[in-house]
N, C-alpha and C positions, 0 to 999 in steps of 0.2 A: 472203809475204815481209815481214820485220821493216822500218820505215823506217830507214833512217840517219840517225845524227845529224846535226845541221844541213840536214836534207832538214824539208820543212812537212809535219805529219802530215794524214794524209789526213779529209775530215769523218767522224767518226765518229754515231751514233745521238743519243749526247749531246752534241755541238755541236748538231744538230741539233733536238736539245730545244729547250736554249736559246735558238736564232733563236728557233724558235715559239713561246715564252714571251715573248720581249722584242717581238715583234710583235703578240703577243695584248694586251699591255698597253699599248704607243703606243695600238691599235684600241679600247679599253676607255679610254685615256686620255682618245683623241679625239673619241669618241660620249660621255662623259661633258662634254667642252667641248660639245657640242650643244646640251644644257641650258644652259650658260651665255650660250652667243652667242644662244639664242632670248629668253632673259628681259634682256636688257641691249640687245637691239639690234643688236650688231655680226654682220657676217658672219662666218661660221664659217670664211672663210680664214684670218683674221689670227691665231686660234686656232691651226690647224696649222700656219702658219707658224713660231708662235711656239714651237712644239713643238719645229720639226726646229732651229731656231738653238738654246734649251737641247740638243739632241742633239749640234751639230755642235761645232767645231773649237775656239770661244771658248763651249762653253755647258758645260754639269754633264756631258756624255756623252763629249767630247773626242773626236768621230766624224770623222773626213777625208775629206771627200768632196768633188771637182773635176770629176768627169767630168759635161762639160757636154754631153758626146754623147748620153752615157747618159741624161740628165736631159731630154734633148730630147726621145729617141724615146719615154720612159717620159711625158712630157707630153704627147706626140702622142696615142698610145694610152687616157690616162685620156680626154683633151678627145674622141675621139671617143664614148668610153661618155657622157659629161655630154653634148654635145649629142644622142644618141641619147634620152638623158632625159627632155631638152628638148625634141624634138619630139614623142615617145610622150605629153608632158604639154598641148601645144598645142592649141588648142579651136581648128578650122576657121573655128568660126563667129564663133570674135573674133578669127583673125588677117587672115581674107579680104578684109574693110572696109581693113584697114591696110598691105595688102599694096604697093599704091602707094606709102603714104608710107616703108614700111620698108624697103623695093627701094632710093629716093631714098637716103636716110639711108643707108643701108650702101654704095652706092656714089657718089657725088657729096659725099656727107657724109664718107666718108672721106679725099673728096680734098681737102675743105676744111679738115679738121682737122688732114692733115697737114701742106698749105703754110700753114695759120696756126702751126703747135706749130713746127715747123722754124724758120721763121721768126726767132721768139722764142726759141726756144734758142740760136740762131746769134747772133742782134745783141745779146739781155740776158745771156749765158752765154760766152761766146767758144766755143763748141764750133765745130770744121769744119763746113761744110757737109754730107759724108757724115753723118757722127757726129750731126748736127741730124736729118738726114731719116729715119736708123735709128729715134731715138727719137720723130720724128714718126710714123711709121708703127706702128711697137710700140704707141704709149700711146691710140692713135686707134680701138682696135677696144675695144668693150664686152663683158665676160667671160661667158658665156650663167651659169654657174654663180653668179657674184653676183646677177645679174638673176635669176633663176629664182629662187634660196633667196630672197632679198629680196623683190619685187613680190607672190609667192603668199601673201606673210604681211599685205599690205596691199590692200586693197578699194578700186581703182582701175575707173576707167569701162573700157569692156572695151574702147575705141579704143586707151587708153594702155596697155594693158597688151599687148594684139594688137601696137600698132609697136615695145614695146619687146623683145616676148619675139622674134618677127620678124626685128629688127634685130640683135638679137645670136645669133640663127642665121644670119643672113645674112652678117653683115660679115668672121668670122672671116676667110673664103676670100678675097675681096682684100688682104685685110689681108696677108696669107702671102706673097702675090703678091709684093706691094710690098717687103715685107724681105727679102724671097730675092734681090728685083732691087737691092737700095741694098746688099747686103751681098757680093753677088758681083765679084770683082777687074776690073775694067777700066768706062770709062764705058757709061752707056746711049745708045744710035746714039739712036734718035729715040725721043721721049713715045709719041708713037701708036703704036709699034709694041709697047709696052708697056702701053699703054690695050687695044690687039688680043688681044693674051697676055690679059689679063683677061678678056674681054668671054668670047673662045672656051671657057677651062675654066672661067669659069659658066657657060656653057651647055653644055658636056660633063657636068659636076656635077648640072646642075639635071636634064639629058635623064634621064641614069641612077639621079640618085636615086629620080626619079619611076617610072621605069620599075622598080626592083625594088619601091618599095613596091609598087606597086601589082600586079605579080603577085605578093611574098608575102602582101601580103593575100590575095589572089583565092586561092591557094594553101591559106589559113589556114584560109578559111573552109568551101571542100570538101574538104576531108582532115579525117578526125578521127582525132588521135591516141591512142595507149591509153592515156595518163596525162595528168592536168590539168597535173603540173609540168610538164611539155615544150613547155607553150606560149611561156611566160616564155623559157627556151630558145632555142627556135625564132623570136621574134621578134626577139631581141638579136642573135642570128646573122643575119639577113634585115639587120637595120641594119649591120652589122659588113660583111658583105658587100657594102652600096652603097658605103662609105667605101673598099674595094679596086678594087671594079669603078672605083667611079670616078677615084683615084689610076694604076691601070692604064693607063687611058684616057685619059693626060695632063688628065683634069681637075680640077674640084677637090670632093675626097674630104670632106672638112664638108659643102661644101654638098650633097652627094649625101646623105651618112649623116643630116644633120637634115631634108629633106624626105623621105626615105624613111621615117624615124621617124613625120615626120607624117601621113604617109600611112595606115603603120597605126593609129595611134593615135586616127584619126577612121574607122575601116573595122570600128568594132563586133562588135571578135573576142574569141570565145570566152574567159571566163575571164580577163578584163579587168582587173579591180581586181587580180587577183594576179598578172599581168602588171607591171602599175604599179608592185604592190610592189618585186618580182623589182628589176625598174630602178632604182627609186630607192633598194633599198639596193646594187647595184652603184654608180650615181651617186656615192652618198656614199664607197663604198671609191674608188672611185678620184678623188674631191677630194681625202680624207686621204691616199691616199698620193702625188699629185702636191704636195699643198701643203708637208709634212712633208719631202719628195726637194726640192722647191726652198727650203725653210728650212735645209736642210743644206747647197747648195750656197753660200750668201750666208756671207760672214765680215764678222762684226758692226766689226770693227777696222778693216776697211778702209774702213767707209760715212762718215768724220767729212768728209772732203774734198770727198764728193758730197752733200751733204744739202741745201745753198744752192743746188746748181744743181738740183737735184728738188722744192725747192719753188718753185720760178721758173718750170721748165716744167710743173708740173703746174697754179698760177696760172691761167699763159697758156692750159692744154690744157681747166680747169675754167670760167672766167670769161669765154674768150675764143672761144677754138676751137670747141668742145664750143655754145654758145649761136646762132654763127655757121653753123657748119653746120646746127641743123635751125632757124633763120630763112631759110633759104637753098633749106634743102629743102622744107619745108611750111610755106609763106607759100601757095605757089599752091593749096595742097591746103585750104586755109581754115578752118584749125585755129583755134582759140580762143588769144588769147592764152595764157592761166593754161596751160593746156595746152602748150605750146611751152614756158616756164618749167619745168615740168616734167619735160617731156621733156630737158631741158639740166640738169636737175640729176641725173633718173636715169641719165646715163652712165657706169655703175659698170663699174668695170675693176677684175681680179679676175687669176687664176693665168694666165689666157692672154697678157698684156703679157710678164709675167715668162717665161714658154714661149718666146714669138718673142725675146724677150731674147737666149736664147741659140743662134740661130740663127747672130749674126754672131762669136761665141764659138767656134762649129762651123768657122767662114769663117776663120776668123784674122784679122778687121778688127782695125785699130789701133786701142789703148783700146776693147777689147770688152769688159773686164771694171768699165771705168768705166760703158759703156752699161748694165751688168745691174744695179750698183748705183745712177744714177741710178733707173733703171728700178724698183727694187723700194722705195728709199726712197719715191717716188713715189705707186707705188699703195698701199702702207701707209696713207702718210697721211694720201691721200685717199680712201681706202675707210675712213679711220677717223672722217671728216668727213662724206662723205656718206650712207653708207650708217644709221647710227644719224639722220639728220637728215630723212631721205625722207620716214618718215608725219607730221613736224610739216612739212615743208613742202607735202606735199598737201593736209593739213588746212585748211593756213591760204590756201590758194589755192583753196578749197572744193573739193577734188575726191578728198578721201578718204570715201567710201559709211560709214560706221560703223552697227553693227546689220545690215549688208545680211548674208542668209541663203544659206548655202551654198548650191551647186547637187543635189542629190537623187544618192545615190552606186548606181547601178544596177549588178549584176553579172548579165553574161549568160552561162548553162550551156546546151551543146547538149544537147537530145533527140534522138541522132539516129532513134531507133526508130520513136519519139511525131511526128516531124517537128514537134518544138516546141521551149522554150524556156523554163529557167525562170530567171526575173529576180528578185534579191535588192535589194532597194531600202533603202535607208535616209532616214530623214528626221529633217533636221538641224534646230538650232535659228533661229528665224526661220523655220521654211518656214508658207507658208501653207495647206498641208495639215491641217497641225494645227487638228484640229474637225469633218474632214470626214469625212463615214460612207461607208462601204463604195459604198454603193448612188450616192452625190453624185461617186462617178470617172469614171462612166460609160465605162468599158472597153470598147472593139469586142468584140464578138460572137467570140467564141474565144479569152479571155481572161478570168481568175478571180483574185480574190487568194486563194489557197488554206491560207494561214497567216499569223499577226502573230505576233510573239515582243517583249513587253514588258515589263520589270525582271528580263529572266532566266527570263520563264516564256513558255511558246509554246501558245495557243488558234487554234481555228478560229474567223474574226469570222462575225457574220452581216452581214446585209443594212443593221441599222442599226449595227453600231459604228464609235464615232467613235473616230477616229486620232489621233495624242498624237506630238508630237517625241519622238526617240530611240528610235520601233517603226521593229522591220525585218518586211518586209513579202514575204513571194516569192508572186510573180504566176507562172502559170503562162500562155502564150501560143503558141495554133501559130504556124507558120514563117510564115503571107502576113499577121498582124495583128501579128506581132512591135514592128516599128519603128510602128507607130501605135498601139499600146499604151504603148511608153516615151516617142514623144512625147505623150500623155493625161496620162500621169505628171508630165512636167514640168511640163507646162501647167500643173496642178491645184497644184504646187508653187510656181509663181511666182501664180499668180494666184489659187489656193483655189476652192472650187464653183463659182464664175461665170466662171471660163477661159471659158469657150465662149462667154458673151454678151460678154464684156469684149475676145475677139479675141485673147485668148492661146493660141499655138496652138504651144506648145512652142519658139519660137526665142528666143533668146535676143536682153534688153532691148536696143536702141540707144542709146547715149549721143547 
């Protein structure tokens, strides 16, 4: 049947070209700002931010976009792949140390940031009290995806980097709490019963995220599938799935889906670095398209009214809140001062403020559209203060590592025939590997390095060649000397032929 005029024609092949052309190009726009945000410093939000406002309503694209519903649950959804990211990238053994003080911080830290930020917004701003404690709440939770793009680019002690990456898998989930509770119509009967509601779906969150990692791992590693790519797959799904189970479960789905992450991501499965890939280029599609979807929702013309009171409470939330809470949190935990400094400066807040923004937007709270553009003037322009300012202020508080040498990038393939293992290593520059001969690794007994591959050309080494940054190297190891073969590796990497008298024994340094 032919359309009638004045009927909307239906999408045809070539409309639908041109979506996928005009999408290919924002994605090709947006990977092209990566380079830029990487050589200048800034986060790559403020990049696709700045993308979707030329798209949207006052920019070159003149795109209309208000649905703040749509915006929310497309926020939800990216934020779970980013922290899934985030935890598949988390190193156990630097966040275990921190896990106290990151627990603190995300929860008592948050309740101190939001009755200082309220506070301040209310008595230096005249905003309502509701309208105070929304943006106290929003602004108080630290973005996992600025922290992660940011911190991995600078060579921080592995304490600070453990409570930060930690803390901003952790805090999302109260955070959510809190703004569901200050944005829904009628008062809160009593604090504690609202303190309760928290307490329980983290621990609903933490029960079951723990519980799927750990049988998809368990899962991961006796099942072998018939193709390498299915693993990447298969563990994105595994994470995807604690974020429902635990949502299901009236708990809370972040905190399920980032410790499930982390789970598998220290559980040494199969075909690991292409796992990693796998995630962090989903990661990154879904920053660009949350960050891009909330620069379209913001209308540039309407922020000139809010801009006074978003640097007043961001002020208060950066200089005041933000310091006070982790003096508050880890004073007893006996942190170093400089340390604590830092920690109050790296509170980077990133697309998730703007996310919960529109929560009470969802709610119909009064002036909820003043709260989103406080809210995004806000983290703008203090993620455009902090964030480029981070490695000069470690530096000068002595605790940015400069020269420190990557960790050694091992990829592990099942044999399942061979009941073995073969591990592709690489070694990066700084490692102290470099100069040390075959025969100086001293490999457990079932365990061979059977190939080097250096400048693009691949030799069998013998007994005496010596190893050179930028060889990769595949060891071949049955299944009971596997893990005591890659830890030999690392050892050898952090500490070069005398690991073994020097007491390096593969863990990773203490600050």
């Amino acid at each position: 049947m032919r359309a009638s005029r004045g009927r909307e024609r239906p999408l045809t092949v070539h409309h639908l070209n041109q979506l996928l052309l005009a999408c290919s190009l924002v994605l090709l726009v947006a990977v092209a700002a990566v380079r830029i945000s990487s050589r200048s410093g800034l986060p790559s939000l403020l990049v696709y931010l700045g993308i979707g406002v030329l798209m949207g309503q006052d920019g070159i694209g003149h795109v209309h976009f208000d649905n703040a519903e749509l915006t929310q649950v497309i926020g939800y959804a990216a934020l779970v792949v980013i922290l899934a990211e985030g935890g598949l990238g988390t190193k156990w053994k630097e966040v275990r140390p921190a896990l106290p003080a990151a627990s603190a911080l995300a929860l008592v830290g948050v309740a101190v940031s939001v009755g200082v930020t309220a506070t301040g917004a209310h008595y230096l701003t005249g905003l309502p009290w509701r309208q105070a404690l929304i943006i106290g709440a929003v602004v108080s939770s630290t973005d996992a995806a600025a922290v992660f793009s940011v911190l991995r680019k600078i060579p921080l002690p592995a304490r600070v980097t453990g409570t930060l990456e930690a803390e901003s898998g952790f805090n999302d989930a109260p955070v959510v709490i809190l703004v569901v509770a200050f944005s829904t119509a009628g008062p809160i009967d009593h604090w504690y019963v609202l303190v309760g509601e928290i307490a329980l779906e983290l621990a609903i969150g933490a029960a079951v995220g723990l519980a799927v990692g750990l049988l998809g791992s368990w899962g991961l590693r006796h099942v072998a599938l018939p193709a390498s790519g299915l693993y990447p797959i298969a563990v994105m799904a595994i994470a995807v799935t604690a974020y429902a189970a635990g949502a299901l479960a009236h708990g809370s789905g972040f905190l399920a889906v980032y410790l499930a992450s982390m789970v598998l991501g220290n559980a040494k499965l199969p075909h690991w670095p292409a796992t990693r890939g796998f995630a962090e280029g989903l990661g990154w599609i879904a920053q660009i398209g949350m960050f891009v979807l909330l620069g379209l929702l913001v209308s540039p013309h309407e922020l000139g009214d809010d801009v006074w009171p978003a640097l007043v409470i961001g002020l208060v939330l950066t200089m005041v809140a933000r310091p006070l809470s982790v003096v508050a949190c880890l004073t007893p935990f006996r942190l170093p001062r400089s340390e604590q400094v830092l920690l109050s400066w790296a509170g980077l807040r990133g697309a998730v403020p703007i996310i919960l923004a529109t929560i009470p937007m969802v709610e119909g709270v009064d002036a909820s559209r003043r709260i989103f553009n406080i809210v995004f003037v806000l983290v703008v322009v203090y993620t455009l203060i902090q964030g480029p300012t981070l490695p000069w202020v470690a530096r000068t508080l002595g605790l940015g590592k400069s020269g420190e040498a990557a960790d050694l990038g091992i990829e592990s393939a099942p044999l399942e025939r061979l009941r073995g293992h073969l591990l592709s290593v690489t070694i990066p520059e700084g490692s102290k590997m470099h100069g040390v001969e075959i025969s100086e690794l001293r490999l457990p007994a079932g365990s061979a390095v059977t190939l080097v591959v250096r400048d693009g050309k691949s030799f069998v080494p013998l007994p005496a060649t010596a190893l050179r940054r930028g060889d990769e190297l595949l060891v071949v190891a049955t299944d009971p000397v596997r893990d005591a073969a890659e830890r030999r590796l690392r050892a050898v990497g952090r500490g070069g032929k005398l690991a073994g008298w020097l007491g390096t024994n593969g863990a990773e340094a203490r600050s």
